[in-house]
C-alpha positions as a Markdown table, in Angstrom:
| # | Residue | x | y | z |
|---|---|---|---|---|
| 1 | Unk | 2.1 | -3.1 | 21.7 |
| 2 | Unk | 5.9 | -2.1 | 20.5 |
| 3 | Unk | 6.9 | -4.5 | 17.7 |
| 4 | Unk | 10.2 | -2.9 | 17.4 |
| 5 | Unk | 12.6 | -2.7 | 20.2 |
| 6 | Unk | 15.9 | -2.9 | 22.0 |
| 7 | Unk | 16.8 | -5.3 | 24.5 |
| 8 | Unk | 20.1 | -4.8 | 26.0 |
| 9 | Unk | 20.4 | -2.0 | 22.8 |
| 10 | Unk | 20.0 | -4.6 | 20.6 |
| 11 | Unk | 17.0 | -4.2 | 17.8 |
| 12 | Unk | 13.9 | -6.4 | 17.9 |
| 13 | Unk | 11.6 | -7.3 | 15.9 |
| 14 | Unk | 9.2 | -9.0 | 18.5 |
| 15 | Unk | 10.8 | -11.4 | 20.0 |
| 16 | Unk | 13.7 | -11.8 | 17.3 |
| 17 | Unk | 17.4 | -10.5 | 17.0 |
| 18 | Unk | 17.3 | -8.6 | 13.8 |
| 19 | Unk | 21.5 | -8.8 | 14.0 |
| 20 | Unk | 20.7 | -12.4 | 14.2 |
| 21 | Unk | 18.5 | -12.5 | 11.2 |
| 22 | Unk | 20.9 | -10.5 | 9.2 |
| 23 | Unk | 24.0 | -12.4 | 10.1 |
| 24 | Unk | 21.3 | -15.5 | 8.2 |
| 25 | Unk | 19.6 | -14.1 | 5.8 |
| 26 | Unk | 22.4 | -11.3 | 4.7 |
| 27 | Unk | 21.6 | -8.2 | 3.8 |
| 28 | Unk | 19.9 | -6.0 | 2.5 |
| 29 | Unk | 16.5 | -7.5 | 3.7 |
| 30 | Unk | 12.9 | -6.5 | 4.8 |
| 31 | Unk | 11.7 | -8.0 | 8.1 |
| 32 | Unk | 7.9 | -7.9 | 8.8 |
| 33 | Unk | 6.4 | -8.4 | 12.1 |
| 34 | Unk | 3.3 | -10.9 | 11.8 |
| 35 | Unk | 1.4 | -8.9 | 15.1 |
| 36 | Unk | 1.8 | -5.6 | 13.6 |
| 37 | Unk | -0.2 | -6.9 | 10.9 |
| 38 | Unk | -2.7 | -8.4 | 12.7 |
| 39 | Unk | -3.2 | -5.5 | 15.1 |
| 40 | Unk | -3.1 | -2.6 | 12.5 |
| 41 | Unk | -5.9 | -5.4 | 10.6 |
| 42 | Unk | -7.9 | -5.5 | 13.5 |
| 43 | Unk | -7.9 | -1.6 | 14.3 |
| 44 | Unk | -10.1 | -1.1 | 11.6 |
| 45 | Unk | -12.2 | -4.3 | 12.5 |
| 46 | Unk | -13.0 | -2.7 | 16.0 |
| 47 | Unk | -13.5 | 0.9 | 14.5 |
| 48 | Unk | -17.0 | -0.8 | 12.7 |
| 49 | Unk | -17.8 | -2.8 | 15.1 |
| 50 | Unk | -21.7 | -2.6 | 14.6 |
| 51 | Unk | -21.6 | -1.3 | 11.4 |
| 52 | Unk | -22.2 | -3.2 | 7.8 |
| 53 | Unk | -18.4 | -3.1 | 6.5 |
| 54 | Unk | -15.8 | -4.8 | 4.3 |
| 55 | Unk | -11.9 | -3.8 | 4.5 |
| 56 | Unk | -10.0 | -4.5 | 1.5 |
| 57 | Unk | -6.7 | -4.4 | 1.8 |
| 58 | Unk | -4.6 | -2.2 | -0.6 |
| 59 | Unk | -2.7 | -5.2 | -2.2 |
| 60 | Unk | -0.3 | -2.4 | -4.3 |
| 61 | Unk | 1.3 | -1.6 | -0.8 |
| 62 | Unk | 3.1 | -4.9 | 0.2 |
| 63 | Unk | 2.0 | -8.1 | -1.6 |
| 64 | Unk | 4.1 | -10.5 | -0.1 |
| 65 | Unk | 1.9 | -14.2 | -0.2 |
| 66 | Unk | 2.6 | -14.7 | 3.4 |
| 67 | Unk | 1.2 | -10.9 | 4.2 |
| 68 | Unk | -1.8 | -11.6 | 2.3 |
| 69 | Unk | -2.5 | -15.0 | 3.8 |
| 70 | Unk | -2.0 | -13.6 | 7.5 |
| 71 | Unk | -5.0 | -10.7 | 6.5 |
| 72 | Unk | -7.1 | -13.1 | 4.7 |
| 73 | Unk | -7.5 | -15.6 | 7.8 |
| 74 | Unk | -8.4 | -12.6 | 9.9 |
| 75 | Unk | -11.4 | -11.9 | 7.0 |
| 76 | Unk | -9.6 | -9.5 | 5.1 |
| 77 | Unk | -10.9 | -8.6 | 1.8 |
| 78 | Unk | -8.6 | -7.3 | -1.1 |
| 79 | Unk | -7.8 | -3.9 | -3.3 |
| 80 | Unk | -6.7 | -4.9 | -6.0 |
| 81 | Unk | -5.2 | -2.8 | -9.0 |
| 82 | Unk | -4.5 | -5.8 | -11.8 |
| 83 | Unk | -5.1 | -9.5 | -12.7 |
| 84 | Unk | -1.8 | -10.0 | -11.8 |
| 85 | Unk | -3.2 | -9.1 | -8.0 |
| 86 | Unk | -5.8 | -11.0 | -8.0 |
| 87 | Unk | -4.3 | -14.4 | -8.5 |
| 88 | Unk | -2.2 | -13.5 | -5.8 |
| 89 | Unk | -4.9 | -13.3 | -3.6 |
| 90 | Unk | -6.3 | -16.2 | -4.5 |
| 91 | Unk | -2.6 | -18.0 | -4.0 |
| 92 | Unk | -2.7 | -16.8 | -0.4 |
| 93 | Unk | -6.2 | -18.1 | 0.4 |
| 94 | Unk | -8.2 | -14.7 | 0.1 |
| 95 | Unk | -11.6 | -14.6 | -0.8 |
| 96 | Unk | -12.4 | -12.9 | -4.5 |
| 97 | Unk | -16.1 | -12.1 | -3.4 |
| 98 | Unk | -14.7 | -9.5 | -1.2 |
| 99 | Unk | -12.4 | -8.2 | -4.1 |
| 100 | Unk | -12.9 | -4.8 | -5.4 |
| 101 | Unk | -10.6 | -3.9 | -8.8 |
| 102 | Unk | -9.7 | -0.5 | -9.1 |
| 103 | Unk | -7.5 | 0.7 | -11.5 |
| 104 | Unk | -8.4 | 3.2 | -14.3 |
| 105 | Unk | -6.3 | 0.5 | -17.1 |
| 106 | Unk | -8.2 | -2.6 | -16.9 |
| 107 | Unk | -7.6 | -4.7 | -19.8 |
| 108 | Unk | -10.2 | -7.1 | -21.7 |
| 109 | Unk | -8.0 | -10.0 | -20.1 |
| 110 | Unk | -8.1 | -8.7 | -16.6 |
| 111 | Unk | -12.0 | -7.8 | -16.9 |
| 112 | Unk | -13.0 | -11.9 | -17.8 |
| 113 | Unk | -10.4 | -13.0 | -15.0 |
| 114 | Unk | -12.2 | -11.0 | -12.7 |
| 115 | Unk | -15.6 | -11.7 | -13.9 |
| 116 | Unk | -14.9 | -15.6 | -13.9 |
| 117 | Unk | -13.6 | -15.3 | -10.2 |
| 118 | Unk | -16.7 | -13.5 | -9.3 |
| 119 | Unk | -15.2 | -10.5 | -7.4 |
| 120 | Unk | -16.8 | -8.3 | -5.2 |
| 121 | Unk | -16.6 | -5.3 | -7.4 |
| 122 | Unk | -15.2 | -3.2 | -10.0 |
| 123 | Unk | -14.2 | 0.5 | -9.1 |
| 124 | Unk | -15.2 | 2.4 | -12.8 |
| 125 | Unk | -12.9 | 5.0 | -13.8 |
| 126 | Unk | -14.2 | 6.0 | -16.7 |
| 127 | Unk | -17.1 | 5.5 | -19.6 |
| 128 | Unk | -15.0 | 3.8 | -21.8 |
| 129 | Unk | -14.2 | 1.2 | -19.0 |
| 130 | Unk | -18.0 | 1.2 | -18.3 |
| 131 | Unk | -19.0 | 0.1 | -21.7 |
| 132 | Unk | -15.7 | -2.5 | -22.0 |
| 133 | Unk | -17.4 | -4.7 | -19.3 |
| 134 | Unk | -20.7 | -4.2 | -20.2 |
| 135 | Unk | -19.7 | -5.5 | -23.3 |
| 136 | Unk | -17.5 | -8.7 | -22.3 |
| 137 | Unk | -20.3 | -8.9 | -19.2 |
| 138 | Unk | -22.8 | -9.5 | -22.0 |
| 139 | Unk | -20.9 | -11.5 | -24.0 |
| 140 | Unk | -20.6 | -13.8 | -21.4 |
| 141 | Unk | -24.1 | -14.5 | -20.1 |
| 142 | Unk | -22.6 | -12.8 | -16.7 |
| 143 | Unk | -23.8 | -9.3 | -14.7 |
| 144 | Unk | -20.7 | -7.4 | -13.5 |
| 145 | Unk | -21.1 | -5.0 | -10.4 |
| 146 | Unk | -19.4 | -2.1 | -10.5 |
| 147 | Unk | -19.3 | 1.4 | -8.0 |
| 148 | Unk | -17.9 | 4.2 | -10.1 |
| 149 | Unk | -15.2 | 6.0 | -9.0 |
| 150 | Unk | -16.2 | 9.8 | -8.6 |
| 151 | Unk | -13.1 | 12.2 | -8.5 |
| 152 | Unk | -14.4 | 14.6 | -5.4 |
| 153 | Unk | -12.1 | 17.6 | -6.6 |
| 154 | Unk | -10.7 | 17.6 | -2.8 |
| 155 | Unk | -7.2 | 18.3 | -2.2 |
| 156 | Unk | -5.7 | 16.0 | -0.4 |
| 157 | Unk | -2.9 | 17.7 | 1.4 |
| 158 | Unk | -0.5 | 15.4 | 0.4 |
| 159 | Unk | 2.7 | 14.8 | -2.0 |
| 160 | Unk | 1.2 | 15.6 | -5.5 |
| 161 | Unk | 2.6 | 12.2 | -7.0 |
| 162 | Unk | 0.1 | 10.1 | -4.4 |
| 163 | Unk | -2.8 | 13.2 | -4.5 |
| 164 | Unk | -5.7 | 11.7 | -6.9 |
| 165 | Unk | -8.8 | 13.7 | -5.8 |
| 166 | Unk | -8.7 | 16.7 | -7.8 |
| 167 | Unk | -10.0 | 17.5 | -11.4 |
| 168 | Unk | -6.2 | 17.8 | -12.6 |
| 169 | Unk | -5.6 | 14.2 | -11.6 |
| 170 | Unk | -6.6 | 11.0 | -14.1 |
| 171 | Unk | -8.2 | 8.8 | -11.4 |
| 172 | Unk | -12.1 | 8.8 | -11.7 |
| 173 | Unk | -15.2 | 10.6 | -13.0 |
| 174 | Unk | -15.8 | 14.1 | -12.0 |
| 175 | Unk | -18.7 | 15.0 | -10.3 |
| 176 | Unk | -20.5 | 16.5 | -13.1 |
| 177 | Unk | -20.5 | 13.5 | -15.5 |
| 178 | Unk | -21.1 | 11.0 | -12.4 |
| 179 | Unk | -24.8 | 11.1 | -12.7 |
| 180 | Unk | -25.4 | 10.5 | -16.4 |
| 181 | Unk | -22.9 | 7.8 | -16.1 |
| 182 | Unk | -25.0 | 6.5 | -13.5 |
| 183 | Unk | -28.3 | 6.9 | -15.6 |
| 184 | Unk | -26.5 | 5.5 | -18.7 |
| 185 | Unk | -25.6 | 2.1 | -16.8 |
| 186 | Unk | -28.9 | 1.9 | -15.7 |
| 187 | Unk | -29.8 | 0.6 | -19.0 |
| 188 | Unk | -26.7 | -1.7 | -19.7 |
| 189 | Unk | -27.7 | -5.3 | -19.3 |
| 190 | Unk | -24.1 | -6.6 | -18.0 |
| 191 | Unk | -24.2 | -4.0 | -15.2 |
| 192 | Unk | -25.2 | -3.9 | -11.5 |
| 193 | Unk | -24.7 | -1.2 | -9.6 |
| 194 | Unk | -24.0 | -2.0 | -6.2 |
| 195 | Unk | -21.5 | 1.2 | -4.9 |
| 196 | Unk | -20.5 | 4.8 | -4.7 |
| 197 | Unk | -16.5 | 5.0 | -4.8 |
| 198 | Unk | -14.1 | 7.6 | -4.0 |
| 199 | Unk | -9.9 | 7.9 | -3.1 |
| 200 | Unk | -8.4 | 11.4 | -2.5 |
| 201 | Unk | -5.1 | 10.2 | -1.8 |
| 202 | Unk | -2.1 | 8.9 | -0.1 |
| 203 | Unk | -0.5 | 9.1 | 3.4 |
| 204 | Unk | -3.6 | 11.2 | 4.7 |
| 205 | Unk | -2.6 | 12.7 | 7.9 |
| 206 | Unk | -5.8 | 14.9 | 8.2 |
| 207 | Unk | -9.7 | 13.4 | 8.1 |
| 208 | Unk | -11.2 | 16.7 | 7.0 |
| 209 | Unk | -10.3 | 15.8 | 3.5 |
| 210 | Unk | -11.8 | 12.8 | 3.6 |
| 211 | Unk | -14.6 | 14.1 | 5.1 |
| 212 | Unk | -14.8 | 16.8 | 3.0 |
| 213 | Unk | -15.3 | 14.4 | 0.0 |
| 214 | Unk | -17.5 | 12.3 | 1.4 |
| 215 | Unk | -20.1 | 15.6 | 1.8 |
| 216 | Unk | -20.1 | 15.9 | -1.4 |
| 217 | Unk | -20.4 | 12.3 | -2.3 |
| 218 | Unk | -23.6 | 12.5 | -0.2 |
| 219 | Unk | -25.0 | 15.0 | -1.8 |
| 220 | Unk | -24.3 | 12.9 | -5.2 |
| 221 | Unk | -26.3 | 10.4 | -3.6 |
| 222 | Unk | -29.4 | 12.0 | -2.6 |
| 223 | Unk | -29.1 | 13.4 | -6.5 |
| 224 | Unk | -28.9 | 9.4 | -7.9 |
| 225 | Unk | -31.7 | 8.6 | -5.1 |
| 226 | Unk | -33.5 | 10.6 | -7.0 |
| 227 | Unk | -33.0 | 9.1 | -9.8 |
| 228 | Unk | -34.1 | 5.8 | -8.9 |
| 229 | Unk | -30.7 | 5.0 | -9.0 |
| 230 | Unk | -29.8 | 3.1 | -5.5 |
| 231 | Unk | -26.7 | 1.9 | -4.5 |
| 232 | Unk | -25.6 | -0.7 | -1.6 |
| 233 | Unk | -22.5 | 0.5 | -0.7 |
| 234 | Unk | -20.3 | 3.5 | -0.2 |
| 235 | Unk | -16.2 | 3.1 | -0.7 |
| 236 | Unk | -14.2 | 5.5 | 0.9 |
| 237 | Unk | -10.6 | 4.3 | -0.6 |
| 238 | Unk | -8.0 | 4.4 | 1.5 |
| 239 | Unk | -4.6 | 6.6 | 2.0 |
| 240 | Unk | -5.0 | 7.4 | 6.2 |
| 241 | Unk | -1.7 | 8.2 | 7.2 |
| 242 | Unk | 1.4 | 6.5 | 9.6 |
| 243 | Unk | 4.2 | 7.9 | 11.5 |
| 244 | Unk | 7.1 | 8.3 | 9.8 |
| 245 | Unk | 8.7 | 11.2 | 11.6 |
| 246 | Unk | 6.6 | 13.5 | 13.5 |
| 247 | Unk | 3.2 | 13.6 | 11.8 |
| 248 | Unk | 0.3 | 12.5 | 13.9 |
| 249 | Unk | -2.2 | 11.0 | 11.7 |
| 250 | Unk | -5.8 | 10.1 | 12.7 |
| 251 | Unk | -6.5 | 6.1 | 14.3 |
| 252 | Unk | -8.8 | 3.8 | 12.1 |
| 253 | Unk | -11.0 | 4.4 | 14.9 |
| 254 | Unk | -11.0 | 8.6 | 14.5 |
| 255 | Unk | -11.7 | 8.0 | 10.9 |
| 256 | Unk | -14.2 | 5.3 | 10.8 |
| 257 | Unk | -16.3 | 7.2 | 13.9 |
| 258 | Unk | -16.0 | 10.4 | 11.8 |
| 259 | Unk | -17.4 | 8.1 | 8.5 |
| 260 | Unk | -19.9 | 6.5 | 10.4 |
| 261 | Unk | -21.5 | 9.8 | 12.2 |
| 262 | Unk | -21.8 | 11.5 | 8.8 |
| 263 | Unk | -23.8 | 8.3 | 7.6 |
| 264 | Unk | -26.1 | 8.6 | 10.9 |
| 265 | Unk | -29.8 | 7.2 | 9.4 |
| 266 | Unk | -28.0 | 6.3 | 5.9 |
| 267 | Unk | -28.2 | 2.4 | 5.1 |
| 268 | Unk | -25.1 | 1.5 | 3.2 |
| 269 | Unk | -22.7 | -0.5 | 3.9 |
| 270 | Unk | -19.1 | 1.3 | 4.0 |
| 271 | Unk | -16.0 | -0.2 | 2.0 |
| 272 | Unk | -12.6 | 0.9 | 2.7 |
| 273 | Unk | -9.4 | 0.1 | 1.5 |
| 274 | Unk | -6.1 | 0.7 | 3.6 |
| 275 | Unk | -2.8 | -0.4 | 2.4 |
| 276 | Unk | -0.3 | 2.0 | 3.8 |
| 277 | Unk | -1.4 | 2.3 | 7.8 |
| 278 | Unk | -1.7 | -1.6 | 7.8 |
| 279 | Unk | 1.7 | -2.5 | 6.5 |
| 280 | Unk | 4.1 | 0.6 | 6.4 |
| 281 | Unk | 5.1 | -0.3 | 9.9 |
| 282 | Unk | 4.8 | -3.6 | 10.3 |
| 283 | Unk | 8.4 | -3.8 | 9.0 |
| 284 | Unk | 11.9 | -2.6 | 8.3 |
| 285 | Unk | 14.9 | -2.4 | 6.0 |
| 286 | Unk | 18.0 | -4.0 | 7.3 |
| 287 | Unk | 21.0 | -2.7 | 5.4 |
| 288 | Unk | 24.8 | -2.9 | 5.7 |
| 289 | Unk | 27.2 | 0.5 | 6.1 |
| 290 | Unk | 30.2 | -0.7 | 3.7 |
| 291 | Unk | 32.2 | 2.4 | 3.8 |
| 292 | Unk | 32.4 | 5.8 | 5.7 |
| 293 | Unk | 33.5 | 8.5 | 3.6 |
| 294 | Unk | 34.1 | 11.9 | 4.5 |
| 295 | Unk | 34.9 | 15.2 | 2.3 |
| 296 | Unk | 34.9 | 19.0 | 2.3 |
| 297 | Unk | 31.2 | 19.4 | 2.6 |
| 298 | Unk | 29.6 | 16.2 | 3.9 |
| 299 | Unk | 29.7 | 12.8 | 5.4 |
| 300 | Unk | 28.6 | 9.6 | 3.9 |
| 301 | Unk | 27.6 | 6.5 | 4.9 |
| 302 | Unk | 27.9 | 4.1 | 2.0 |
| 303 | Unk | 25.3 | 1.0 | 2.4 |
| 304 | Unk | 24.8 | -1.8 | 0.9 |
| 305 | Unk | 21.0 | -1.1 | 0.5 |
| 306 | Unk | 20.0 | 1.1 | -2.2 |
| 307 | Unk | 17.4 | 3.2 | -4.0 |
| 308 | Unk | 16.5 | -0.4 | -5.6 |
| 309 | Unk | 15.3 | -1.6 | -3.0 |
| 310 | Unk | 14.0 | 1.4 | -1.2 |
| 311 | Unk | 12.6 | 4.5 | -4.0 |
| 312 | Unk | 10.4 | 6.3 | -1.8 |
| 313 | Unk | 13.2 | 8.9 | -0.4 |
| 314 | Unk | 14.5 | 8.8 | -4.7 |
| 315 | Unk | 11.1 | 8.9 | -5.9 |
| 316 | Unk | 8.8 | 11.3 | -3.4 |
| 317 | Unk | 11.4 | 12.8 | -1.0 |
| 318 | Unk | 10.4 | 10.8 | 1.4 |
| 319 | Unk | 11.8 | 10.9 | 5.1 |
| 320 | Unk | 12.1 | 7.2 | 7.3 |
| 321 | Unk | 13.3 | 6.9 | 9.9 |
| 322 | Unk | 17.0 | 5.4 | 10.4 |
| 323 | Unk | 18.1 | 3.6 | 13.8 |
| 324 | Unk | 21.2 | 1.3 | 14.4 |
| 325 | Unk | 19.9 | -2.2 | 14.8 |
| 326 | Unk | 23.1 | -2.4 | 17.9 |
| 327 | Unk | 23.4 | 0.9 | 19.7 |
| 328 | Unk | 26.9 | 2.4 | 20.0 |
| 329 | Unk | 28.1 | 3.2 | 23.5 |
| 330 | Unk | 28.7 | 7.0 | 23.8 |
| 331 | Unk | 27.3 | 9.9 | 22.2 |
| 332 | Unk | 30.0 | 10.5 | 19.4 |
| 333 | Unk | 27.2 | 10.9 | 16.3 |
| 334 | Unk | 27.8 | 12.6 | 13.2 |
| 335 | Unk | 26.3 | 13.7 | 10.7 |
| 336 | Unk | 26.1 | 11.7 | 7.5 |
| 337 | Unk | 24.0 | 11.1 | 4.6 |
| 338 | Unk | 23.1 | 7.7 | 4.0 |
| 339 | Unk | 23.7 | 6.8 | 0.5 |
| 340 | Unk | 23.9 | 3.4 | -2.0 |
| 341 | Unk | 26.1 | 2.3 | -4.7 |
| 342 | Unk | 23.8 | 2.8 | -7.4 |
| 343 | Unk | 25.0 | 5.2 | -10.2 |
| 344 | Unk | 22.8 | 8.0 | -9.5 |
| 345 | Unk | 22.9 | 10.7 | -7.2 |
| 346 | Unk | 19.1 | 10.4 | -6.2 |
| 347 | Unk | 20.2 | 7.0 | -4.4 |
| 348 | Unk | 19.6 | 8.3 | -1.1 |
| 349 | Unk | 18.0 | 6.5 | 1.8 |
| 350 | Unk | 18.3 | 9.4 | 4.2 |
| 351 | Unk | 20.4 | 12.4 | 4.8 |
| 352 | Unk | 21.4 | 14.8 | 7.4 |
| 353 | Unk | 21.2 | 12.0 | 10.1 |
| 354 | Unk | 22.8 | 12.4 | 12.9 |
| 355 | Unk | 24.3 | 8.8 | 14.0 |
| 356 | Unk | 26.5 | 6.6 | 16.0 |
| 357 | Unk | 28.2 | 4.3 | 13.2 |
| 358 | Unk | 31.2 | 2.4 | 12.3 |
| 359 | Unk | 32.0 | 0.5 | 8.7 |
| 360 | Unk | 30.0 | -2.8 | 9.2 |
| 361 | Unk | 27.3 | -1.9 | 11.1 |
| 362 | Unk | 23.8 | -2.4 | 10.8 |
| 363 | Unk | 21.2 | -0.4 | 10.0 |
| 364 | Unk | 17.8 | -0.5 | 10.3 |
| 365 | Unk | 15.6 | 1.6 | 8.1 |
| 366 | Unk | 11.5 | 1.7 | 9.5 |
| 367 | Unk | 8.3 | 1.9 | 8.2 |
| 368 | Unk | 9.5 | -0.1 | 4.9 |
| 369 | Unk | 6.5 | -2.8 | 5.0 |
| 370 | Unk | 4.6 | -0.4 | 2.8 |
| 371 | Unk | 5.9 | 0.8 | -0.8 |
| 372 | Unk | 9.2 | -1.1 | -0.2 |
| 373 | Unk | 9.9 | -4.7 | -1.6 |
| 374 | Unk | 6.8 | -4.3 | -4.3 |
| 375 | Unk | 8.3 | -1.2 | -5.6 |
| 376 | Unk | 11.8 | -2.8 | -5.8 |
| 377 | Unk | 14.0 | -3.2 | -9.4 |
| 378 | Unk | 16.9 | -4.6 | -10.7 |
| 379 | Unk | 18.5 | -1.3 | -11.7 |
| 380 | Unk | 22.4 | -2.1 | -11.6 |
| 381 | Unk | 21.6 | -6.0 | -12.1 |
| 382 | Unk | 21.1 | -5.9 | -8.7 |
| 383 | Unk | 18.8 | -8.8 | -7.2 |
| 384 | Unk | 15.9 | -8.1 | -5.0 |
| 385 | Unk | 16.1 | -8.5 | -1.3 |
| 386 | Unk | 14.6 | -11.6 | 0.7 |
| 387 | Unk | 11.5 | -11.2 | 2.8 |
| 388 | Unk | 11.5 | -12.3 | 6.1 |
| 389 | Unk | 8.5 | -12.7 | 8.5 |
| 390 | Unk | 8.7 | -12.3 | 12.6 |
| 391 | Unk | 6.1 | -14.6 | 14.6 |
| 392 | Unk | 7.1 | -14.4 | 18.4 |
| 393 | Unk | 10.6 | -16.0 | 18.4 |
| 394 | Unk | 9.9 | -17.9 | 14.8 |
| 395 | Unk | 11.8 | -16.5 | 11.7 |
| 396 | Unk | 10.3 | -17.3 | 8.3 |
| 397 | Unk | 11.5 | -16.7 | 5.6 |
| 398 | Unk | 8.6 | -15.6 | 2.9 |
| 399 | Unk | 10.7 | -14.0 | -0.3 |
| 400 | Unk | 14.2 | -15.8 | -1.4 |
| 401 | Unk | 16.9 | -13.4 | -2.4 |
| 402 | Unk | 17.1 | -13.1 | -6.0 |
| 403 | Unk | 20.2 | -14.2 | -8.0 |
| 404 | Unk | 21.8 | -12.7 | -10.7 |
| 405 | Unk | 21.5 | -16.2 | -12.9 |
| 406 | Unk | 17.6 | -15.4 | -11.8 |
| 407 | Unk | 17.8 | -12.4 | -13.7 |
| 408 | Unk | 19.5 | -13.5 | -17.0 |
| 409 | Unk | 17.1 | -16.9 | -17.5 |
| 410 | Unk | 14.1 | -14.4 | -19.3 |
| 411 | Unk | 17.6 | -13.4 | -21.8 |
| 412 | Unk | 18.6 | -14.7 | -25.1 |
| 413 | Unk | 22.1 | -14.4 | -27.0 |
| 414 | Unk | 21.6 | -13.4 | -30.6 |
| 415 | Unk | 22.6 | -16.5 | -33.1 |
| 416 | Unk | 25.5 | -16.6 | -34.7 |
């Protein structure tokens, strides 16, 4: 089902003007559609059908209340990467017994929060995190259960800033040291083990990798099996891919059929944790063009939106994909770059697009549901956009806009 679309060449999202919400809300703004949500949820639901499973939702990649409360009452569980995470989840109604806390930074704080709440699990990253919980486990009458986090040393075949599978990365323990880690919790008395963990990486448009890893996390098994040592579960992380241009990256289903063939006559239960391919395209940028500007060697368009609100093409050289939200009669595009007024020439949201435009129109900038709002600053004292969420015909809006009086009340004059 299309969540995005024109009607008389003007931009839906569902069944709701997206001019119209602008012309309300103001702009910039991200719009997320509630059904996306639900149906790129429910993808992976059918791809296990039949199958012992738990999805966890990568929290990192949109966090929104309202997004987490419409994946928690379809069973979501949640990825979580801080406390600060976790009592969002619990805010928006989710269920910390299917939480699992990754993270290689956990602090003592985060550890009892998580502990008291009763999560699902901790994803280990390394032995010094491993004897932190045993510790405050102990000291606390209470049994943590953790999965460590083995680093695979599998390339992802991605952008090296979201690549985390090989030995030059800091995520996880490599495969050598993953046994006697395994062997030393064993003994700890604040420690369960319940899981085998891995996460290669980021916006996976290939399952070979991931398929790759999960060989050799097999064979890690059979080696801990052993051992005596027998685990429950085995976490695949997340990272599959979503269109953003032309890639074709694999369906839930592809993946999970793939994960569940190479477990054929295994009995563990299989956690994943997809952030991206749920919520990257459930929504969209809406931004502004203020000014045209034209000189000897290129073509701006000068939005309102910026790389505050939107770092991915700043930060990873990331391409999305940029459509007017009214479509222009004609064919008269040009070329432009599309640039915002923050004071740094990395502040652009796409360039070399070829578009229809005039000074006041509106564009729409896609697959922003994903690494947009969360990773959002105030860079230039600028406030942070509202958040609006599509339901049918119904607009809500989830996310005020920030104020600039909003970002002074945390400040203090000096006396005197």
């Amino acid at each position: 089902m299309e969540h995005f679309s024109y009607k008389d060449n003007n931009l839906l999202v569902e069944d709701a003007s997206v001019a119209s919400i602008a012309e309300k809300y103001g702009t910039p703004c991200f719009i997320y559609s509630k059904a996306a949500l639900e149906q790129n949820y429910q993808a992976y639901e059918k791809a296990f059908e039949g199958h012992s499973h738990l999805i966890c939702y990568a929290v990192k990649a949109n966090s929104n209340l309202a997004v987490l409360n419409v994946l928690s009452k379809l069973g979501a569980g949640f990825d979580i990467v801080s406390g600060g995470e976790l009592d969002r989840v619990i805010a928006a109604g989710g269920d910390p017994k299917k939480v699992t806390f990754s993270g290689l930074g956990k602090t003592t704080q985060e550890i009892y929060k998580a502990l008291d709440t009763g999560i699902h699990c901790f994803n280990i990253e390394s032995e010094a995190e491993l004897l932190r919980i045993n510790e405050i486990a102990v000291n606390n009458s209470q049994v943590a259960p953790i999965s460590i986090r083995v680093n695979p040393d599998v390339n992802a075949e991605t952008h090296p800033y979201i690549s985390t599978g090989l030995k030059e990365n800091k995520f996880g323990i490599s495969m050598g040291k993953a046994i006697e880690l395994y062997l030393h919790a064993t003994e700890m008395k604040g420690i369960c083990i319940k899981g085998l963990d891995f996460h290669i990486g980021s916006q996976l448009t290939s399952i070979r990798p991931i398929l790759d890893a999960l060989d050799r996390i097999l064979t890690l098994n059979e080696q801990l099996i052993s051992r005596d040592v027998i685990i429950e579960h085995i976490n695949i992380g997340g990272g599959l891919g979503v269109t953003y241009e032309n890639e074709m990256p694999p369906t839930p289903i592809e993946l999970v059929s793939a994960v569940k063939e190479k477990l054929h006559g295994i009995d563990l239960k299989i956690v994943v944790e997809p952030g991206r391919s749920i919520a990257a395209n459930a929504g969209i940028l809406v931004t502004k063009v203020e000014y045209l500007k034209n000189n000897e060697e290129k073509n701006f368009a000068i939005i309102d939106g910026a790389m505050n609100d939107l770092i991915r093409p700043a930060l990873y050289g990331a391409w999305q994909k940029i459509v007017p939200v009214k479509k222009a009669a004609g064919n008269e595009n040009t070329t432009y770059d599309i640039v915002g007024p923050i004071c740094e020439s990395a502040d652009a949201l796409g360039k070399n697009r070829s578009l229809n435009i005039n000074a006041g129109d509106l564009l729409a900038i896609k697959s922003a549901g994903a690494y947009g709002f969360v990773m959002s600053s105030n860079y230039n004292t600028r406030p942070r956009a509202p958040e609006i969420m599509i339901s049918g015909s119904e607009t809500h809006l989830v996310r005020e806009r920030e104020t600039v009086s909003d970002l002074f009340q945390n400040e203090y004059l000096l006396p005197g």
